[in-house]
N, C-alpha and C positions, 0 to 999 in steps of 0.2 A: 475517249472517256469523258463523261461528263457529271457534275456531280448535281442532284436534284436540289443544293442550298445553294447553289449558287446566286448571284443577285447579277450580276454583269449580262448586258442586253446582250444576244446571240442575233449572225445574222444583219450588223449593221457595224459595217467600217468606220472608224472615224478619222481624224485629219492625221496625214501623216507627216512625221517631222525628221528634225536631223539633225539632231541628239538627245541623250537622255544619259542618265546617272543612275544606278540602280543600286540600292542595297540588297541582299538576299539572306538571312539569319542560319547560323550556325542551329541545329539539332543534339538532339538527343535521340538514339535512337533503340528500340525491346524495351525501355522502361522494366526492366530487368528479365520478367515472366515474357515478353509478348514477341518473342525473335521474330524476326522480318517484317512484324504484321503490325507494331506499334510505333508510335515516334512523336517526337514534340518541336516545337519551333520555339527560341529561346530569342530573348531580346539584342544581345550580345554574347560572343562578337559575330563574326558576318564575313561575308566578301563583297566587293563591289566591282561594279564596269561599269567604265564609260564608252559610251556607242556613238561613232560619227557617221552619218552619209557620206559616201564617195563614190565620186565621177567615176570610178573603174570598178566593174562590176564583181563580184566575188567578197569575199570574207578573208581578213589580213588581221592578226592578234600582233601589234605592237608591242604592246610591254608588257610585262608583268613584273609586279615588284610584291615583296612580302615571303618568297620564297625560295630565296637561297638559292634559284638560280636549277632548281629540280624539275621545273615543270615545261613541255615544249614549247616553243613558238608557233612549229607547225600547225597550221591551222586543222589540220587532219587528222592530226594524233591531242590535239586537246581538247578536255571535254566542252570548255564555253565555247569555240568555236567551231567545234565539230556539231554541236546542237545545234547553230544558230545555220548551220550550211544545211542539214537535215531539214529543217524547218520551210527554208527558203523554197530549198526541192521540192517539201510539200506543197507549200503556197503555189508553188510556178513563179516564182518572181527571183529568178537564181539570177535576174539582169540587175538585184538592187547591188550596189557596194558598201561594205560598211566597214570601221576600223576603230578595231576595239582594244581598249587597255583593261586589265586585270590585278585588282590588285587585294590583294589576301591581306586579310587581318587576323586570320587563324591558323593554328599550325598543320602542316599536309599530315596527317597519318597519327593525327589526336585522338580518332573516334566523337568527333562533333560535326561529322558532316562535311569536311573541308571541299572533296571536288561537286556533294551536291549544290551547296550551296553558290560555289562558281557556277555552277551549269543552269541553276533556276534562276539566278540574275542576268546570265546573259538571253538565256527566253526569256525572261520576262521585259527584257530589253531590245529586244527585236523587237517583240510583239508591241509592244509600246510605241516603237519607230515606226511600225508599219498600221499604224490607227488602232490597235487592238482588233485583228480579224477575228483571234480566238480566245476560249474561255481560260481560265487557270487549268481546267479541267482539262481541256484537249492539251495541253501542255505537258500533260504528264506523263504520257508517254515518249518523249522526247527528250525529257527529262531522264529519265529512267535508262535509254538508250545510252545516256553518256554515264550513267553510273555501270555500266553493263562495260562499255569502251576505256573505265577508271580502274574496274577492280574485276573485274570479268564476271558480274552478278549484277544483274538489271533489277535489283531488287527497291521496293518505294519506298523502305521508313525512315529514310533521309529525306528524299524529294520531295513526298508529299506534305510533311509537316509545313517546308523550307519553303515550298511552291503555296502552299493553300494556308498556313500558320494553325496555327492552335496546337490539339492531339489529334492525330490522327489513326485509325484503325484499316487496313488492308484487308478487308474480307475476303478476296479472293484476287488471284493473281492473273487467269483466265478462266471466266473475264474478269478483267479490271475494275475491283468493286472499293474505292475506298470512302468510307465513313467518317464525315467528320465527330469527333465525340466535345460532348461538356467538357468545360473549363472552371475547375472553384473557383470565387471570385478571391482566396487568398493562399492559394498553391505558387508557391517558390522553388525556384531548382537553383540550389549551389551547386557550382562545376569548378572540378579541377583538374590538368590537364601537368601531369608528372612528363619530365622529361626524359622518357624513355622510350626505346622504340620498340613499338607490337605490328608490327606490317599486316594488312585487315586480310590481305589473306590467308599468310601462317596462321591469324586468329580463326580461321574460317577453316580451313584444314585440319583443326584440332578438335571441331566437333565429331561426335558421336552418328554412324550410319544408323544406329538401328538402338531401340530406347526402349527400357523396359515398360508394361504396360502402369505400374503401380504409380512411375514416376511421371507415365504422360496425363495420368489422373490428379495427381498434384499439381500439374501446371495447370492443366485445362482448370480448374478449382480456382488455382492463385491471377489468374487470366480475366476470367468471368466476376473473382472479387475488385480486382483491381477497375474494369470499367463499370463494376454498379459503382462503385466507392465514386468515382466522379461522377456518376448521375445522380448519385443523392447526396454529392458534395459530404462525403462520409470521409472526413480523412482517417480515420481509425482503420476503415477497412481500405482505407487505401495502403496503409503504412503495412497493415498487416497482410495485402496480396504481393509486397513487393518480395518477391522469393523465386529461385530460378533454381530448379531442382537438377535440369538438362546443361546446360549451357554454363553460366558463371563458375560453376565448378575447374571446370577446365581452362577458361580464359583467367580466371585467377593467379594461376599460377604465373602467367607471364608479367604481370600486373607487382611489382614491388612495394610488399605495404598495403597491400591491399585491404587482408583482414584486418591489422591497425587503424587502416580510415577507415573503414567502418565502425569499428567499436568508438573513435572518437568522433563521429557523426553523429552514433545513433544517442552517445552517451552525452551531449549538448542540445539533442532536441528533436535530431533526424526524424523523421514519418518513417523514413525509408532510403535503401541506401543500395547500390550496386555500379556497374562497370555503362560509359555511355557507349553505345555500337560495340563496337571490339574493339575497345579501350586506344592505348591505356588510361584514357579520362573517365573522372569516376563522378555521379553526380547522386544528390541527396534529395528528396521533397522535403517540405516544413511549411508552416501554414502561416509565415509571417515574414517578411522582408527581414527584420532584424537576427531572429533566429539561423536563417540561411548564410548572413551576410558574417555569425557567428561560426558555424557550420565549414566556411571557406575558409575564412580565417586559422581555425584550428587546423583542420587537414593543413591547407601548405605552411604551417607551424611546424608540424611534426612530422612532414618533406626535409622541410630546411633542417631538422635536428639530424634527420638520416642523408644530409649533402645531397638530396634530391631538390633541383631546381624546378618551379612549378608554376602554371598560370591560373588564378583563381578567377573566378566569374559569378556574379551576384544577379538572377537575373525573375524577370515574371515570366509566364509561358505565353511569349507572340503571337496573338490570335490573327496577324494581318498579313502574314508571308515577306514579300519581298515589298520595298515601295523605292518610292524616286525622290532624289536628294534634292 
């Protein structure tokens, strides 16, 4: 897959070296209405790797810290190294060696993207070590592969935001159609990230097979408001498509406090307010850095009043994906 805005020269290797550092930004992912097919890339927090060249050929995942110790070593069974072995295969070049540490700044199983964002720095950290052969764009299937190997759903509206940054739209799955869309120039997402566990599958088992027709007309409505609203930088109609008639309903309920943060989001300033991926992290828009940084503030306030401990996050929307430290 390739995407037509791309600006990265196709077609011409550059120098390759032997190491790199990569940040890769945590997500947002349905922006409440837009299940599998939307997502955003936020500025923090992130995962990072570091990638070394070595004399022995193959793919070795040294460390990984940040994670209590939940995530494998095997390089086979984890998504940043099982991407980067994928990758090689594809390249032909499974004789390069590299050895890679891992290490998370976000929590596994928050619904911010945790294993995409490991998987799209460790591609983007390959490709980087090996001169950049490929685009952001051909990455993303690859990408996708290890959210497929993470949670058993190769699904993009983690990866693509995380890999390509901005918002992104998923037009189609086969084939691989994804859209980069507008960005207002003063759209904020406050996130917060309650410490409870919603395992993104249970979360994904709980939806609905079959949907009434009246209700998939409200979303297709609240879908098509929500991305005019960011092409004509219309926060009003963004605030007002933010509604998920299908989905939130249900993931709700796992979500403690849920309806609470919302009414004290919406009631300090929110545009709009719902669940990020399949929770339980819940995130807000607002059309000003202050207002948002308000918006976090109060929710893990009123966490802390109900002994919910909580991580807050003040951020703009990452129009640039991953980059090197």
């Amino acid at each position: 897959m390739e995407l037509a805005t791309e600006k990265e020269p196709t077609g011409k290797v550059g120098k390759e070296r032997d190491q790199v550092h990569v940040f890769a930004p945590a997500t947002v992912a349905n922006l409440v209405c837009g299940f599998d097919i939307l997502g955003l890339a936020l500025d923090e927090p992130g995962d990072e790797v570091i990638m070394k060249r070595s004399d022995e050929p193959g793919v070795r995942l040294l460390k990984i810290t940040g994670d209590d110790g939940r995530l494998p070593l095997d390089p086979s069974k984890n998504t940043v190294s099982a991407c980067v072995q994928m990758l090689l295969k594809h390249l032909n070049r499974e004789e390069v060696g590299v050895e890679i540490e891992l290490h998370k700044h976000m929590p596994i199983g928050s619904g911010l993207g945790s294993s995409a964002a490991s998987t799209v720095a460790g591609l983007f950290a390959i490709n980087q070590l090996l001169g950049q052969p490929l685009t952001k764009g051909d990455l993303l299937p690859f990408a996708m592969k290890g959210e497929e190997l993470a949670c058993g759903h190769g699904h993009a509206d983690n990866v693509a935001p995380s890999l390509l940054g901005g918002i992104t739209l998923i037009k189609s799955y086969d084939p691989l159609e994804v859209i980069p869309l507008p960005v207002p120039d003063s759209l904020y997402c406050s996130v917060v990230f309650p410490h409870v566990d919603v395992p993104t599958r249970a979360a994904r088992q709980m939806i609905r097979a079959k949907i009434e027709l009246k209700d998939a007309v409200v979303q297709w409505g609240n879908i098509a408001g929500l991305i005019s609203g960011l092409f004509m930088g219309d926060y009003g109609l963004i605030g007002r498509s933010m509604e998920d008639v299908l989905i939130e309903p249900v993931r709700a309920i796992l979500i403690p406090e849920f309806y609470e943060m919302r009414k004290t989001a919406m009631e300090v300033g929110a545009l709009g307010f719902g669940i990020s991926g399949s929770g339980p992290s819940v995130f807000a828009f607002s059309n000003n850095r202050q207002t948002a940084a308000h918006i976090t503030e109060k929710i893990v306030q009123h966490l802390r009043s109900k002994e919910i401990d909580s991580n807050g996050y003040v951020s703009s929307i990452n129009q640039h994906g991953p980059r090197e430290l």
